[in-house]
N, C-alpha and C positions, 0 to 999 in steps of 0.2 A: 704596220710595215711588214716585208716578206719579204725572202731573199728572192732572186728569179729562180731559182729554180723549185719553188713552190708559187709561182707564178699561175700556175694553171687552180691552185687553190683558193684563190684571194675571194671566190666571189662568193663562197662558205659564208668567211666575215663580212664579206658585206651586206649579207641578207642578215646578218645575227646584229649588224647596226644601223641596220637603215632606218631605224626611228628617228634616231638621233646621232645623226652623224658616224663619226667614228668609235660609237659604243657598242661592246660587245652587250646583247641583252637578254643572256641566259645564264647570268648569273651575279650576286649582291652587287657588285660593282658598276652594275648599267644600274641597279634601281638606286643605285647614288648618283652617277655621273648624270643621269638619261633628265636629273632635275638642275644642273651646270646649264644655267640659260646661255643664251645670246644675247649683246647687248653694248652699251655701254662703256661695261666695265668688262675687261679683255681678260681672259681667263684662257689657262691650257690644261690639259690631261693627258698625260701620259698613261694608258690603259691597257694593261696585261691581259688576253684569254685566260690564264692560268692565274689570276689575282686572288683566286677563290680559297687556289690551294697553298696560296704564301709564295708562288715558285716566281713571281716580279711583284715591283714597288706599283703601285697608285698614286700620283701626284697630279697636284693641282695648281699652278703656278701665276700671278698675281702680275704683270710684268710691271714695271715702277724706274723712277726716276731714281737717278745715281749708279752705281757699279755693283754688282753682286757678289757675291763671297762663296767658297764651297764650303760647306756646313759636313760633317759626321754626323755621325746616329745624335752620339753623346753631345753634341754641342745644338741642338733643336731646342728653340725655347720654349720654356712655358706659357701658360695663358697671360700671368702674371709680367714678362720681359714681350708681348707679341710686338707693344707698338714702339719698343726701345728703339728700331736697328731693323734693315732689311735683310728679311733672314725666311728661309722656312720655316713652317711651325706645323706642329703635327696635330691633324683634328678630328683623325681618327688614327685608332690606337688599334693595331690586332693583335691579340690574346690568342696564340696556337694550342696552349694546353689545354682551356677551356671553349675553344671552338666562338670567341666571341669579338665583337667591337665594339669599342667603345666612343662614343662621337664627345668629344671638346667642346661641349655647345660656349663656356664662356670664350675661349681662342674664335672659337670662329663670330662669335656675336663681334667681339673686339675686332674685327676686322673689316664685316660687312656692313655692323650697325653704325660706323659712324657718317655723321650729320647730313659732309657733302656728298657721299656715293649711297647712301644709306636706300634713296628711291629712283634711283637711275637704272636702267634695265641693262641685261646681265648677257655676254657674248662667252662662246666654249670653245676652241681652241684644240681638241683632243686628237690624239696618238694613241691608235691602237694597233695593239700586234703581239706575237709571241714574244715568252721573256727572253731577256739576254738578247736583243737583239737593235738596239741602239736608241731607245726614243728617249731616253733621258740625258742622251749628247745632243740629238737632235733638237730637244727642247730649251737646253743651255744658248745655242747657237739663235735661238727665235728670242729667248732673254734677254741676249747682246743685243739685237736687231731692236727688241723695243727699248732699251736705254737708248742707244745710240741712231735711230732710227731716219734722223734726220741728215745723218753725216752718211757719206760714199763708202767711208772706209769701215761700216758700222762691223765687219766680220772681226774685227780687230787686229792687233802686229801678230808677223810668227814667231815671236816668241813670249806672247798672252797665252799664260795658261786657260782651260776655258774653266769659268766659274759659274755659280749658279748651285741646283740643287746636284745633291752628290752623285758621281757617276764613280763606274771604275770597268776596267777589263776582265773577264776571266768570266767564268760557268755560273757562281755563285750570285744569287740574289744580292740587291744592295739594300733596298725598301721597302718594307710593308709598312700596310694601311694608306692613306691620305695625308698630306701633306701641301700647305700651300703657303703660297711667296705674300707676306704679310703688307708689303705697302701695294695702294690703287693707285692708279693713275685714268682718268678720262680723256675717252678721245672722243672727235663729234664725224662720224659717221653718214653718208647717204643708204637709202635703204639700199640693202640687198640678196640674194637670193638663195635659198637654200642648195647649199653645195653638199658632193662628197667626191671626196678627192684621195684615190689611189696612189701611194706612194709605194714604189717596186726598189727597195734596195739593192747593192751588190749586182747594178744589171751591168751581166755578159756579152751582151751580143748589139755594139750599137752600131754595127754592119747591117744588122737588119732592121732593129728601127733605132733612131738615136736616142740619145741623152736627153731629158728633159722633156717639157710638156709635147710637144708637135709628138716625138715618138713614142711618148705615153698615150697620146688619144690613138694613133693607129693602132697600135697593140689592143685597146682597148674595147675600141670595136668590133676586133676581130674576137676576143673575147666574150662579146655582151652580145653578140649577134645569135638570133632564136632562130632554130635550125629544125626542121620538121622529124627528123632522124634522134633528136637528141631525146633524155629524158623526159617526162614532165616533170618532175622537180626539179630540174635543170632549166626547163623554159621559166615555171613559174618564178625561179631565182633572178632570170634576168627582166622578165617581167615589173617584179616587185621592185627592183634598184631603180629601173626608169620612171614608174611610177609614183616611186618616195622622194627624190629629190628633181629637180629642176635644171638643176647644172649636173653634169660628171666630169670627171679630168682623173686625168695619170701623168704621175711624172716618173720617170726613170731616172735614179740617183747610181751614179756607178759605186765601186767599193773604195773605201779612204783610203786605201792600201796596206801594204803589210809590215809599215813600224805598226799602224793604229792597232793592226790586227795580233801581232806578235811580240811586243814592246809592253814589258810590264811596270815600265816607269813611266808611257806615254802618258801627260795630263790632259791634252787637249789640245796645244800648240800647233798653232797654222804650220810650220815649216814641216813637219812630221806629214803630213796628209798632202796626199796629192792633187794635184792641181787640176786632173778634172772634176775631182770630190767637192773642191772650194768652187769651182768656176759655178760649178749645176746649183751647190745649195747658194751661190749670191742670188740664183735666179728663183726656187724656193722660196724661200723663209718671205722674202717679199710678197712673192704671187699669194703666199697662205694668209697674211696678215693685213693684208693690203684693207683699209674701211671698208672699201666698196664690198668686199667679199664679208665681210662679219655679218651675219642675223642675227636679228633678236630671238629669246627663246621665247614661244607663246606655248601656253597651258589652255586648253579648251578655250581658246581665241583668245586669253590675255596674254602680254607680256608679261615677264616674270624680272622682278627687279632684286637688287642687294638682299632687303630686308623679308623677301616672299623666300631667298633661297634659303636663307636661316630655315624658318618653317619647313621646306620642304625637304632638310635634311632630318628634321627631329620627326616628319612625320615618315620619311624614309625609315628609320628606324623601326618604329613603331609599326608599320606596316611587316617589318620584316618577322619581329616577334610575333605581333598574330598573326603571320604563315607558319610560324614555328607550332605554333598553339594548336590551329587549322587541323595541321599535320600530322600532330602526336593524339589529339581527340580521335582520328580521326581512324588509327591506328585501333587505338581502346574500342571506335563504337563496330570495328569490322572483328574484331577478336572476341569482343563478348557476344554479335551475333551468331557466332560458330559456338557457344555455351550455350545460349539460353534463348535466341533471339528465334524467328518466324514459327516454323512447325517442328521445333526442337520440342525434346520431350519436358517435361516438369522437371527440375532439379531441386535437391534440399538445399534452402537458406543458407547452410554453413555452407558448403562446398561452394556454393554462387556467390558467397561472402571472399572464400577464398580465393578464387578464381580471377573476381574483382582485383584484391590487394595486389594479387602477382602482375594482373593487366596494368593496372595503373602505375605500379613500378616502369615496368617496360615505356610507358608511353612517357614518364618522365624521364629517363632515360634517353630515348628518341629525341625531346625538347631540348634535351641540354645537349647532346651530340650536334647539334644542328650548327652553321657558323651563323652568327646574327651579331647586328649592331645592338650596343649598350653594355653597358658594365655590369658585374654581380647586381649590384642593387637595381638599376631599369629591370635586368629581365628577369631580378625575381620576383616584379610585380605579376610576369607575366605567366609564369611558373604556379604563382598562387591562383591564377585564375582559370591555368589550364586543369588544377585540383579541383576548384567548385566546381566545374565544368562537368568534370569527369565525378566528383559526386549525384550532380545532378541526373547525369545521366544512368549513371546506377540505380537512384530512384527508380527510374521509369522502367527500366529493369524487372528491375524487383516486382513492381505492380504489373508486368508484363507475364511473368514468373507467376506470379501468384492467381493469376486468371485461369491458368491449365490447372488449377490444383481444384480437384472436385469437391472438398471438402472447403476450400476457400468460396467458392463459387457459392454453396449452402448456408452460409453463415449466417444471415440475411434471415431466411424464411426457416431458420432453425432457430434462432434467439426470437422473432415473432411469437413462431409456435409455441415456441416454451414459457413466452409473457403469458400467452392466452390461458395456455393452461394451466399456467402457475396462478392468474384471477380465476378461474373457472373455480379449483379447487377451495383457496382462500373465499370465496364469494357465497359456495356452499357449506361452507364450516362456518362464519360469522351471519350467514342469516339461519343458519340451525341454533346458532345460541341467545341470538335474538341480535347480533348488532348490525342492524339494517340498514343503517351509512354509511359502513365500510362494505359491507357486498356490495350496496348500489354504487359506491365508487371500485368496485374491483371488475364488477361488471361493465361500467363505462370505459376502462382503461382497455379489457380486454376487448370489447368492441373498437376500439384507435385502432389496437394491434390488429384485427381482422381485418378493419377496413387499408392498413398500411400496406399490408403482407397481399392484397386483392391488388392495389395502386402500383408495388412495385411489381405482381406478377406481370401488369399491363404492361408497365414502361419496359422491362426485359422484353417482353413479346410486340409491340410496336414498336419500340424507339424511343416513342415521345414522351417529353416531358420528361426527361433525363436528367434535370438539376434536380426535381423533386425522387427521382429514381438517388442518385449520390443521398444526397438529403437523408434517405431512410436507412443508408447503408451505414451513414456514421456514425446515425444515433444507435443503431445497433450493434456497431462492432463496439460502441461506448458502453453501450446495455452489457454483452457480452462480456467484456473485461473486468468490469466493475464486478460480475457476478464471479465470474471467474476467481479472481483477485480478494474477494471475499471466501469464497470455499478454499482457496489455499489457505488464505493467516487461519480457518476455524482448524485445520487439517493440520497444518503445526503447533496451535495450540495445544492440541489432544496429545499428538505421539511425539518421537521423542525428537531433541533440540535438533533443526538441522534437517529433518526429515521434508516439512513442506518445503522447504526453500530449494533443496536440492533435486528434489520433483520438478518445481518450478525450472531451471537453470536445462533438464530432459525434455522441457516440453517442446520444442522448436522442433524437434526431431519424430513427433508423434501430431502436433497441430502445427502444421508450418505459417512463418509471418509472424505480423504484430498479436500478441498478447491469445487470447483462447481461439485460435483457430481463426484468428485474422490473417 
């Protein structure tokens, strides 16, 4: 909804929902609403631009058989009272401190899942608009019309307060998160067409075009009409709206008047509102709800029913945390590339260790700042995976890091040479004393190591045969440690307590990487 005199703005939101009707879809709110099938089962949404930041309510409204109630914060059932009493129930929860949502999967299961509506496809109903700006009176007034729908007088007496989910006057928000009207009701439907349908509140001037649909579609033409002089992102806006839907309409609702507007006891009572405000919306609320005009909602050509929306609110969540994930990774892998990453120079282990812990702070940090569905416990699965993640990718790091390092690079054809030579010697000191089984075996071993040390000079200099290239590397950096690791414990042995070890704990900083110049 829009007052007129942001009239000239309207087709902003209407490119930001022409997916899916009246949803704004740049931000958490459309990738909930935007899975609110058509259907069936008649469903409405009252949808805030500004939902994201807390500054209006998100509701989901269920219309049913009997009379409705105004409900407060405090009086919203649990999962446990949903199917007592026709009432809201709140199925997502937002959490301002912690930036998060929490979806009610059993309220909402208890609603959608049962037996008779459970597979019957799914209609959406949504209001969207800037907050504070009436769509959750609006929505009351389409409540009564489905209770009463079959009776003339369905607007109710003027002195019925209006009920349903809770509204009030003044600046201040009334509702955050989602919320929906707990009993179904089925209606049976002929197919029809996808609409979207412009509603102009508070309109001024029905001198120039009138009240109601006729003066809403002139208006609107003159509006959506592609003009050689204009923008291109102005064509392509009007373009895309005719494009995306099938139907268009506008209606021009003039203003309730000024008790609705300046009366801080007004409930809702017809005698208080003026009587063009009543006569336009008798012609409203019908035109919007009317079967003929309800679509099914279809998902990559299916229709989507009760039991498919459950699913697709828990995978809405899900989906919104690995954006979170997405996001904060993604953060960590453009910050450590500015460390260590392409033709950066070599860094020491420690400082690339440390670098790491501070990055990775930041990037969970970023995660949890983010606003996302699910509670502490959901998204600190997601938390714990955005860490392995960001572990893993440190690894690759690291081995990335350690490639520049020239002494890393030699490791290889340095533990080789030092086998060869190390048989070479042994080989000529036991066939001088006569033990001629052990050269002949020190001599065989140092010929492996020649011929290893020739195999991987190749694979480095072709390419090929690269498993067998790895291959040589391990069993060497394994040679390499093993030997290493033994001349330390001989080297503490000797001197005094404390001396190899603490050598050991310096070497990082003298051999960088795993273990002697790994």
């Amino acid at each position: 909804m829009a007052d007129s005199s942001m009239a000239g703005d309207f087709l902003r939101a209407a490119v930001q929902c022409a997916a899916f009707g009246f949803l704004s879809t740049d931000n958490m709110a459309a990738s909930l609403v935007a899975y609110f099938c058509r259907c069936n089962f008649l469903a409405a949404v009252p949808l805030s631009d500004s939902w994201m930041s807390f500054e209006d309510g998100v509701w989901l409204w269920d219309p049913c058989r009997g009379t409705g109630e105004n409900y407060e914060d405090d009086d919203l059932v649990n999962s446990d009272e949903v199917m007592k009493k026709p009432c809201p129930v709140q199925i997502v929860l937002a959490h301002e401190d912690d930036h998060n949502f929490e979806l009610d999967e059993e309220a909402l299961e208890q609603i959608l899942l049962q037996e008779h509506i459970r597979d019957l496809n799914i209609v959406v109903v949504s209001v969207a608009g800037a907050f504070r700006k009436g769509k959750s009176f609006l929505l009351d007034f389409m409540l009564r019309y489905m209770y009463n729908k079959d009776s003339q007088s369905w607007i109710g007496g003027n002195n019925e307060p209006l009920t349903g989910f809770t509204w009030r006057g003044g600046c201040e928000r009334e509702t955050t998160g989602i919320q929906v009207w707990n009993e179904v009701f089925v209606i049976d439907r002929p197919n029809g067409t996808k609409t979207l349908m412009f509603l102009i509140r508070d309109w001024s001037y029905p001198y120039e075009h009138s009240y109601g649909l006729e003066g809403g579609k002139q208006f609107l033409e003159k509006r959506l009409q592609v003009k050689q002089n204009q923008h291109e992102e102005l064509q392509n806006v009007r373009k895309h709206i005719h494009n995306c839907f099938s139907n268009l309409g506008c209606f021009l609702l003039p203003h309730p008047g000024l008790k609705v507007a300046t009366n801080p006891s007004f409930d809702g009572r017809l005698k208080d509102i003026d009587e063009d405000f009543k006569r336009e919306l008798r012609n409203l609320v019908p035109l919007l709800l009317a079967p003929e005009n309800l679509v099914e909602k279809e998902i990559s050509g299916s229709k989507v029913t009760c039991r498919d929306l459950v699913e697709y609110f828990k995978a809405t969540a899900e989906a919104n945390n690995l954006a979170a994930v997405a996001g904060a990774r993604d953060i960590y892998c453009k910050s450590m590339e500015q460390v260590c990453g392409g033709d950066k120079p070599y860094i020491a282990p420690s400082d690339l260790e440390r670098k790491h812990l501070d990055l990775k702070e930041v990037a969970i940090k970023q995660f949890r700042s983010v606003k996302k569905m699910g509670g502490d416990e959901f998204c600190r699965r997601y938390q714990d995976q955005l860490e392995a993640e960001i572990e893993e990718t440190y690894a690759n790091f690291i081995k990335h890091n350690d490639g520049k390092n020239i002494f890393y690079a030699a490791r290889t054809p340095a533990t080789l040479f030092a086998v060869m030579f190390a048989m070479y010697i042994i080989s000529g000191l036991t066939g001088f004393i006569g033990l001629n089984s052990i050269a002949v075996l020190c001599n065989l071993v140092m010929g492996l190591a020649l011929t290893s040390l020739c195999t991987w000079a190749y694979v480095k200099y072709s390419g090929e045969f690269r498993e067998i290239g790895t291959m040589i590397d391990q069993i060497a950096e394994t040679l390499w440690e093993q030997i290493f690791k033994a001349g330390v414990m001989v080297q503490d042995g000797k001197g005094e307590e404390g001396d190899g070890k603490e050598e050991l704990k310096n070497l990082p900083s003298l051999y960088p990487g795993h273990g002697f110049g790994a």
